[in-house]
ROGUBA-232674 format. One record per residue (C-alpha): residue in one letter; y, z, x. Coordinates in Angstrom, 1 decimal, always signed. Layout:
N
   code        v        w        u
      a        Y        Z        X
...
//
This chain:
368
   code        v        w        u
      x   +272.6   +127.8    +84.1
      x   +274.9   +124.7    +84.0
      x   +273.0   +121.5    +84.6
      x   +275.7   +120.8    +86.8
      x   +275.5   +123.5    +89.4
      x   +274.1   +122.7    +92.5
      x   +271.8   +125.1    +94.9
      x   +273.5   +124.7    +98.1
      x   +273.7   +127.2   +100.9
      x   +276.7   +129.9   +100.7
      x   +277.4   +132.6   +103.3
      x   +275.9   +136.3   +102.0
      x   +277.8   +138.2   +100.5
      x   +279.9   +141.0   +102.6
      x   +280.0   +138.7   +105.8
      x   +280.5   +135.3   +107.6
      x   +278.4   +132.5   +107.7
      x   +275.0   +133.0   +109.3
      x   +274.2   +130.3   +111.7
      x   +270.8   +129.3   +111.7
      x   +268.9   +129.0   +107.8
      x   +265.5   +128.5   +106.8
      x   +265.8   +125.1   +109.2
      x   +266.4   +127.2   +112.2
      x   +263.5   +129.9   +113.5
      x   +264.0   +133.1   +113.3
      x   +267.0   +132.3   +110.5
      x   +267.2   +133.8   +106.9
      x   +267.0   +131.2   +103.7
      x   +270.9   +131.3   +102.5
      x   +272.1   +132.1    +99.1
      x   +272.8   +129.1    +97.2
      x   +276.1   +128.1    +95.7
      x   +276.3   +128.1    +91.8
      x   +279.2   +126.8    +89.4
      x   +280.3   +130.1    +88.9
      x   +280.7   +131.0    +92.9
      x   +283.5   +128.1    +93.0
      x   +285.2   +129.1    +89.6
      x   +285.2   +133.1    +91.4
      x   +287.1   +131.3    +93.9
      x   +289.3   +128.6    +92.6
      x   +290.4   +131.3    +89.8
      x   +289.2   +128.8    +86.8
      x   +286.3   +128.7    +83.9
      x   +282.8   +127.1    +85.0
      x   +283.8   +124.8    +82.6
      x   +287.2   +123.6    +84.8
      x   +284.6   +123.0    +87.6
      x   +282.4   +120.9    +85.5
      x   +285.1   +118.4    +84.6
      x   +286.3   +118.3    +88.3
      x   +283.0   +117.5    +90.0
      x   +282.6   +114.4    +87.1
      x   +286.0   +113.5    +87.6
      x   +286.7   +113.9    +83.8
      x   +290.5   +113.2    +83.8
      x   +292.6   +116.1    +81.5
      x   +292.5   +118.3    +84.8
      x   +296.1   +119.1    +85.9
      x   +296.2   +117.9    +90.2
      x   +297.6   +121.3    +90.9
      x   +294.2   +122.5    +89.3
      x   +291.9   +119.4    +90.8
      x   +293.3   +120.3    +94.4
      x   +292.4   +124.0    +93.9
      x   +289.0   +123.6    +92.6
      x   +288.2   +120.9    +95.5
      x   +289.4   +123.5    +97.9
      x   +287.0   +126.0    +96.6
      x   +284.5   +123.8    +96.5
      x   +285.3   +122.8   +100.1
      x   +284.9   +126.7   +101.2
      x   +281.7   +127.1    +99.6
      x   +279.9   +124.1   +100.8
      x   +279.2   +123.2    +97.2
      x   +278.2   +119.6    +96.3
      x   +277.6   +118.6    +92.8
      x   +274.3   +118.0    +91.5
      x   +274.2   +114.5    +90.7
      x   +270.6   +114.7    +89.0
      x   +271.3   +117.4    +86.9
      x   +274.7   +115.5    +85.8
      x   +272.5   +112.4    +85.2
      x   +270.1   +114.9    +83.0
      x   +273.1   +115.8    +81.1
      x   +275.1   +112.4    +81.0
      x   +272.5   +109.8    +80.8
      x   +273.4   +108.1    +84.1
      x   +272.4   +107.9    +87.4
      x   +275.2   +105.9    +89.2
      x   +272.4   +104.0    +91.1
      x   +272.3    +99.9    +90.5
      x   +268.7    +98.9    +91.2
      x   +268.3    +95.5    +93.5
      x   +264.8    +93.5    +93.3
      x   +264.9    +90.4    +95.5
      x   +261.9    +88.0    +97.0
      x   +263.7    +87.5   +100.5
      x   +266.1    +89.1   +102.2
      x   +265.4    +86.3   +105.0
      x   +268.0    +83.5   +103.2
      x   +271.9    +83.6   +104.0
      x   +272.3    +83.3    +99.9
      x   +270.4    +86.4    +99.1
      x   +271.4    +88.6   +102.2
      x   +275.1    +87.9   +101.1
      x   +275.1    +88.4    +97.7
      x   +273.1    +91.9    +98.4
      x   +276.3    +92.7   +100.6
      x   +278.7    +92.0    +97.9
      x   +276.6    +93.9    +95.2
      x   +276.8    +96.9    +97.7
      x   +280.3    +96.4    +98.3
      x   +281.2    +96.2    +94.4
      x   +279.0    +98.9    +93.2
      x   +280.4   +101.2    +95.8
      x   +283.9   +100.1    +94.4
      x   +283.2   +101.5    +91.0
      x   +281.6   +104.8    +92.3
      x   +277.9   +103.5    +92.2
      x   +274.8   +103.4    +95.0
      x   +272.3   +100.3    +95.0
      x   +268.5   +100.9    +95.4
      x   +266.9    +98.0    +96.9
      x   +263.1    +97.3    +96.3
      x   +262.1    +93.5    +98.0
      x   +258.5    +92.3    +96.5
      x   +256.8    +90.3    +99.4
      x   +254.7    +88.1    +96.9
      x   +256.4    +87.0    +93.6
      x   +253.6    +87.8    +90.7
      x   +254.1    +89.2    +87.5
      x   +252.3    +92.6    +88.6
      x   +254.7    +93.0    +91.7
      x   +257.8    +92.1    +89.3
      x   +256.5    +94.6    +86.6
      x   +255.4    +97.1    +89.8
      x   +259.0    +96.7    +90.9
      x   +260.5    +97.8    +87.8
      x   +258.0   +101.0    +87.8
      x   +258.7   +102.4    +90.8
      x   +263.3   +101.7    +89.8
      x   +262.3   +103.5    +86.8
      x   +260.9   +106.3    +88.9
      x   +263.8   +106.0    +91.5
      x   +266.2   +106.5    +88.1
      x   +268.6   +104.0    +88.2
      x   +270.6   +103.0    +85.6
      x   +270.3    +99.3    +85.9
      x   +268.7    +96.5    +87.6
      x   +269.9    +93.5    +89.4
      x   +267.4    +90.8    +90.3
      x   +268.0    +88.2    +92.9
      x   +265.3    +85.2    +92.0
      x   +265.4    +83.3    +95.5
      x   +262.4    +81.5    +93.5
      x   +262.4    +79.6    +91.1
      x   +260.2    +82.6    +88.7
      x   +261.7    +83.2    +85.7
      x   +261.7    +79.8    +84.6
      x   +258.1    +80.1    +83.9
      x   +256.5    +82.1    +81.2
      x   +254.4    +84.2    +83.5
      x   +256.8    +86.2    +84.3
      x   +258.4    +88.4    +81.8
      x   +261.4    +91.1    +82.5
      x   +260.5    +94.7    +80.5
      x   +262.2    +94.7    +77.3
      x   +265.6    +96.9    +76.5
      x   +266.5    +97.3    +80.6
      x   +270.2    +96.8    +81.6
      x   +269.5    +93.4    +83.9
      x   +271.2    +90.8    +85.5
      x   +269.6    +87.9    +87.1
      x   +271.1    +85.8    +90.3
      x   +269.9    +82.5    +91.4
      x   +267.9    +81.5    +88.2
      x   +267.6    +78.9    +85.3
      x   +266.6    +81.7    +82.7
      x   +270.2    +81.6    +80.8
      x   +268.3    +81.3    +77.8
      x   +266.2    +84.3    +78.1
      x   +268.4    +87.0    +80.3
      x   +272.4    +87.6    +81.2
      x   +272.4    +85.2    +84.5
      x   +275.4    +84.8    +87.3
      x   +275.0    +82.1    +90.0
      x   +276.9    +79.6    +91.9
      x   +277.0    +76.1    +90.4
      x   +274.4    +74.8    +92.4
      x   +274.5    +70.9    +91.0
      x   +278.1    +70.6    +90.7
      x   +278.4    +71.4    +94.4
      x   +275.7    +69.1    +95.5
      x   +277.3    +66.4    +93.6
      x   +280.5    +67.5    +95.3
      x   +278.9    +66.6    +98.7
      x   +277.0    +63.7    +97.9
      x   +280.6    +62.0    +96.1
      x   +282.1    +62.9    +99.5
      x   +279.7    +60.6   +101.5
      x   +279.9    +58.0    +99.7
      x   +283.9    +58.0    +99.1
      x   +283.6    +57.4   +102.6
      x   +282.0    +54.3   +102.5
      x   +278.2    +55.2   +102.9
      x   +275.7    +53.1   +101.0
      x   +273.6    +55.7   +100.3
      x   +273.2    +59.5   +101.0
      x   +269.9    +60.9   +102.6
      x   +268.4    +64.3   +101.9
      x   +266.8    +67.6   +103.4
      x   +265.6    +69.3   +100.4
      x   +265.1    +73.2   +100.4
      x   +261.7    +74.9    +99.7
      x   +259.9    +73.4    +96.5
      x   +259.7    +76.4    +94.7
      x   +263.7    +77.4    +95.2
      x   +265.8    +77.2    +92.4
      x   +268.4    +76.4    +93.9
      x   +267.2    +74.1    +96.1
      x   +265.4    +72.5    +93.0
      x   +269.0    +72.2    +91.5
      x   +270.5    +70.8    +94.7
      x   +268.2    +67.9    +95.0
      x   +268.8    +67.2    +91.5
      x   +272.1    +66.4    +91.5
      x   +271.7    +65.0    +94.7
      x   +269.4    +62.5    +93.0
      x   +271.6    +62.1    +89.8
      x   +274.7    +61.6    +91.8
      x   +273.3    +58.3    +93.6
      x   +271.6    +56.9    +90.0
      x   +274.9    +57.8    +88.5
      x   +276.4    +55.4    +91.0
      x   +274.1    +52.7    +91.4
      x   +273.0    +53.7    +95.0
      x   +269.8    +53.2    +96.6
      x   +267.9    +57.1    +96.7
      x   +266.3    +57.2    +99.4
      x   +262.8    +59.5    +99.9
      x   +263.7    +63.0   +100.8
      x   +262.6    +65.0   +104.0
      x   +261.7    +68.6   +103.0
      x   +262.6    +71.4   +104.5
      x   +262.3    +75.6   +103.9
      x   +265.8    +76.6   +104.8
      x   +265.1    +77.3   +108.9
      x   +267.1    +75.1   +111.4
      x   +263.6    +74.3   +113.0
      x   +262.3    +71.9   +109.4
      x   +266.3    +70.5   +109.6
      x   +265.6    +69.8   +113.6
      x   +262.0    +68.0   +112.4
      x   +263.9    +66.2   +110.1
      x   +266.7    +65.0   +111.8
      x   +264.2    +63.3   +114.9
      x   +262.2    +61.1   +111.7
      x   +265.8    +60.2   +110.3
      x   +267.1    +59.1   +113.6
      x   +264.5    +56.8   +113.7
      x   +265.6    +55.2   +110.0
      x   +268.9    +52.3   +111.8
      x   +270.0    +52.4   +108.0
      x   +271.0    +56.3   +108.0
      x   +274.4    +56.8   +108.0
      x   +274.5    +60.0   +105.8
      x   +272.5    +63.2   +105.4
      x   +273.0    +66.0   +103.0
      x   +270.9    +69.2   +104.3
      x   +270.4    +72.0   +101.4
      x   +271.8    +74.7   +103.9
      x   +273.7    +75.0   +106.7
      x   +270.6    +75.7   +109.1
      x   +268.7    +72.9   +108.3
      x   +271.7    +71.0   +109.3
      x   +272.4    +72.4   +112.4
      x   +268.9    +71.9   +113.2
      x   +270.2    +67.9   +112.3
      x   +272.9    +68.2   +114.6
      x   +270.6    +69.0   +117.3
      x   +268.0    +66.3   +116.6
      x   +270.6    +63.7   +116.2
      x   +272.6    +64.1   +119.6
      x   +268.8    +64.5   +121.6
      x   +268.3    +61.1   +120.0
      x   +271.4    +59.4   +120.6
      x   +273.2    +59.4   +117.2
      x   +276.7    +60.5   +117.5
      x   +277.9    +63.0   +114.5
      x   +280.1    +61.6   +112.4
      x   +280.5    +58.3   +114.6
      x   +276.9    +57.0   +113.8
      x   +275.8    +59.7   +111.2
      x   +277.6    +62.0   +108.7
      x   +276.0    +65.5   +108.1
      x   +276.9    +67.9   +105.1
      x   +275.7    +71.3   +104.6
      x   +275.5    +73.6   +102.2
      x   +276.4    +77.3   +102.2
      x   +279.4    +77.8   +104.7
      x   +278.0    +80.4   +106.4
      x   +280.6    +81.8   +109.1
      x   +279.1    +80.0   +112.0
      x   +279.2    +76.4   +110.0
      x   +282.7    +76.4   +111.5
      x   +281.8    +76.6   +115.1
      x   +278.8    +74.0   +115.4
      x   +279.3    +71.2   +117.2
      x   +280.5    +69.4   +115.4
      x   +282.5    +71.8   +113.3
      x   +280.6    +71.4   +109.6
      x   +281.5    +69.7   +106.5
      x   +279.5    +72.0   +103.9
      x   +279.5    +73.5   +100.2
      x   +280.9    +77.0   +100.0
      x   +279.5    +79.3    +98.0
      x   +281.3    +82.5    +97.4
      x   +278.7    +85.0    +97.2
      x   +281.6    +87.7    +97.2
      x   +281.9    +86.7    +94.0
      x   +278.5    +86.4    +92.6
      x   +277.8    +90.1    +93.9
      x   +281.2    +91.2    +91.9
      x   +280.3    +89.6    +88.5
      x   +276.4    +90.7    +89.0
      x   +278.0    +94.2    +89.0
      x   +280.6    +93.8    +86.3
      x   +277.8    +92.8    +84.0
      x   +275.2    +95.3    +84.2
      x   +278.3    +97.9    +84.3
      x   +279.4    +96.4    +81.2
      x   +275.9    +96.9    +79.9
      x   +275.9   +100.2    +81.1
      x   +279.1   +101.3    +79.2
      x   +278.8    +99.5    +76.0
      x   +275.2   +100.5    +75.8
      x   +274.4    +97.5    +75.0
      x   +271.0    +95.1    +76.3
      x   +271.5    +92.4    +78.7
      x   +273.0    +89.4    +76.3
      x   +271.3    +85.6    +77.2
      x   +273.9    +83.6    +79.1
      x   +274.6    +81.9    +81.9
      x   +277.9    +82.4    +84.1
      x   +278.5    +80.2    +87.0
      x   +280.8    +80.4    +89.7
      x   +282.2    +76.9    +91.1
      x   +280.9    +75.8    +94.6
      x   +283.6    +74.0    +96.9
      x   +283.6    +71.3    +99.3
      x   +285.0    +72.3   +102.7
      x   +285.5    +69.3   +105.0
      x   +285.0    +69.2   +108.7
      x   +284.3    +67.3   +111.6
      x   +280.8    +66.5   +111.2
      x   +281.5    +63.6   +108.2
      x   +283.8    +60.3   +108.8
      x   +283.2    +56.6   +107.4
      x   +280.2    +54.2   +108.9
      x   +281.1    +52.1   +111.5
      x   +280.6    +49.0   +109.4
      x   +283.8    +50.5   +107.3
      x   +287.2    +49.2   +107.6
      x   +289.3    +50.9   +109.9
      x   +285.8    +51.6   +112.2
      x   +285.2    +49.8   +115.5
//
C-alpha cells in the first residue's frame, strides 16, 4: 500500500451511499477509499494520484481537474501523516509562548497563523503557564510528539538571556521578543530605537524631562524600553527622573498616573504600552491635569483602540504583521534548506505615530 492512501469511507460496491456508518446505530462500517479507487475512477496510475494530492507540479490541469474530481466523488482526503512518513514533513509550525494575555504576543500569534496558513502550513500552539527550564524542555516534548516540523517561541520574558534555560539542540527554531541573538535565529521589533523615538518626541517639544511607566521587570522588552528611555535623557543632558512600574494592565498605568499627578513638575510621561497609558489618561483627568495642555502621554504599541482614547494617543507602532511573517519565513527557510537555526538577530523598525495626547508645556513659547 502507498503511504499516501488514505482510509476514508466509500459507498459499497454495486450501490449508493449508505447513510448512516459505524457512527450511526444500526449502520454498517463503510469501505474505505484507497489510492487505487480514485486512479479506477479518474482513469490515471496510483502514481498520477500521488503527485496530485502533494501538489507536485508536472501534472497537466486537464489531468489535475480530473483526478480532484475523482477524488471529490469518492470522499477521498489525503493522508497527511502517511505523506509526512514518506516526505519528512509535517506542514505543522509549533508556537510555545508564556502569555497569550499581552497585545504583543496575541498579535504576533495572529500573524504567525495568518503566514503559515499562506504557505500551506497549520500552527500548534502549546502556552507554558510558569517559565522553567523543565516546562520549556516539557514544551518541546510534547511538539515533538504533536510532529511538527518547526518551532516558534514567543519569549514574553526575558528567559533566554539567562543560561538556565537552554533550547534542545539541532531543532528548526525561531525566537520572538528576546536578547538571545547570540545563541538562536531571533526576529523582534526594535524595542530601544522606538523608545528613543518617543522619548526625542517629548522633549522636541520643549519638556525638560520625560517620566516613565516601566513594564513588568522581568519583560524583555519592557527591559529594553526603559533602557533607552534612560539612555535617551543621559544622552541629552536631562534630569531622569525615578520610574513608576507597572505590568502592562491599565489598572498599574491608572495607579501611576494618580502618584504622578501629584509631582507639579510632570509635564511628560512615557507608558511602556498603550494600557498602562490609558490607565494615565484616566488618572490624570480625575485629578485635574488636562492631556496634552498640562501633561503629554506616549504609548507604546498602537493597538487599534490607541486611536479612539480620549485623547486620541501619540504611541510607538509596532508591526507585529510583520514580525509573525519573518518568524515564518525563517523557520521555512530552515525547513527547506535543511539547515539549523543560524545565531542572529533581525529587527523590524518601531514607528512614532503622533496624536492628540502630546503638545508643548505651557511654560513653552507659543503656550498661554
Amino acid at each position: 500500500m502507498d503511504l499516501n492512501e488514505a482510509e476514508q469511507p466509500v459507498p459499497p460496491a454495486g450501490g449508493g451511499a449508505r447513510r448512516g456508518g459505524s457512527g450511526v446505530p444500526g449502520g454498517r462500517r463503510k469501505q474505505r477509499v484507497s489510492m487505487a479507487d480514485v486512479a479506477k475512477l479518474a482513469g490515471v496510475s496510483s502514481q498520477t494520484v500521488s503527485r496530485v494530492s502533494n501538489g507536485h507540479t508536472g501534472v497537466i490541469s486537464s489531468t489535475r481537474e480530473q483526478v480532484l474530481a475523482a477524488m471529490r466523488e469518492l470522499g477521498y482526503r489525503p493522508n497527511s501523516a502517511a505523506r509526512a512518513l514518506r516526505y519528512g514533513q509535517f506542514h505543522t509550525i509549533g508556537v510555545i509562548l508564556f502569555s497569550l494575555a499581552s497585545t504583543g504576543n496575541s498579535r504576533t500569534v495572529e500573524a504567525i497563523a495568518t503566514h503559515a496558513a499562506a504557505e500551506g502550513y497549520a500552527i500548534t500552539l502549546i502556552p507554558i503557564d510558569v517559565a522553567t527550564q523543565d516546562n520549556v524542555l516539557g514544551a518541546f516534548t510534547r511538539m515533538g510528539e504533536l510532529a511538527v516540523d518547526a518551532v516558534i517561541v514567543i519569549m514574553e520574558i526575558h528567559l533566554l538571556d539567562t543560561s538556565t534555560v537552554q533550547l534542545p539542540p539541532g531543532v528548526h527554531v525561531v525566537v520572538v521578543d528576546s536578547d538571545a541573538g547570540d545563541r538562536y535565529s531571533v526576529v523582534d521589533t526594535d524595542q530601544a530605537d522606538g523608545a528613543r523615538k518617543a522619548v526625542r518626541h517629548l522633549l522636541e517639544l520643549g519638556h525638560r524631562t520625560v517620566w516613565h511607566v516601566t513594564g513588568p521587570g522581568t519583560s524583555y522588552a519592557g527591559q529594553r524600553r526603559t533602557q533607552a528611555w534612560r539612555a535617551e535623557l543621559e544622552a541629552a543632558g536631562r534630569p531622569v527622573p525615578a520610574p513608576l512600574h507597572g505590568d502592562w494592565s491599565a489598572e498599574s498605568g491608572y495607579a501611576a498616573g494618580v502618584a504622578l499627578a501629584r509631582e507639579p513638575e510632570c509635564t511628560a510621561v512615557f507608558a511602556s504600552n498603550d494600557q498602562m497609558a490609558l490607565g494615565l489618561l484616566r488618572a490624570f483627568h480625575e485629578q485635574g491635569r488636562s492631556v496634552p495642555a498640562d501633561v503629554s502621554v506616549v504609548g507604546f504599541d498602537d493597538t487599534p483602540d490607541a486611536a479612539f482614547f480620549i485623547p486620541p494617543l501619540t504611541t510607538v507602532h509596532q508591526d507585529f504583521a510583520e514580525v509573525g511573517r519573518r518568524c515564518v519565513e525563517g523557520v521555512l527557510r530552515q525547513i527547506r534548506t535543511r539547515d539549523d537555526s543560524r545565531p542572529g538577530t533581525d529587527l523590524v523598525p518601531a514607528r512614532l505615530v503622533v496624536r492628540d495626547s502630546t503638545a508643548p508645556p505651557r511654560s513653552s513659547p507659543g503656550r498661554g
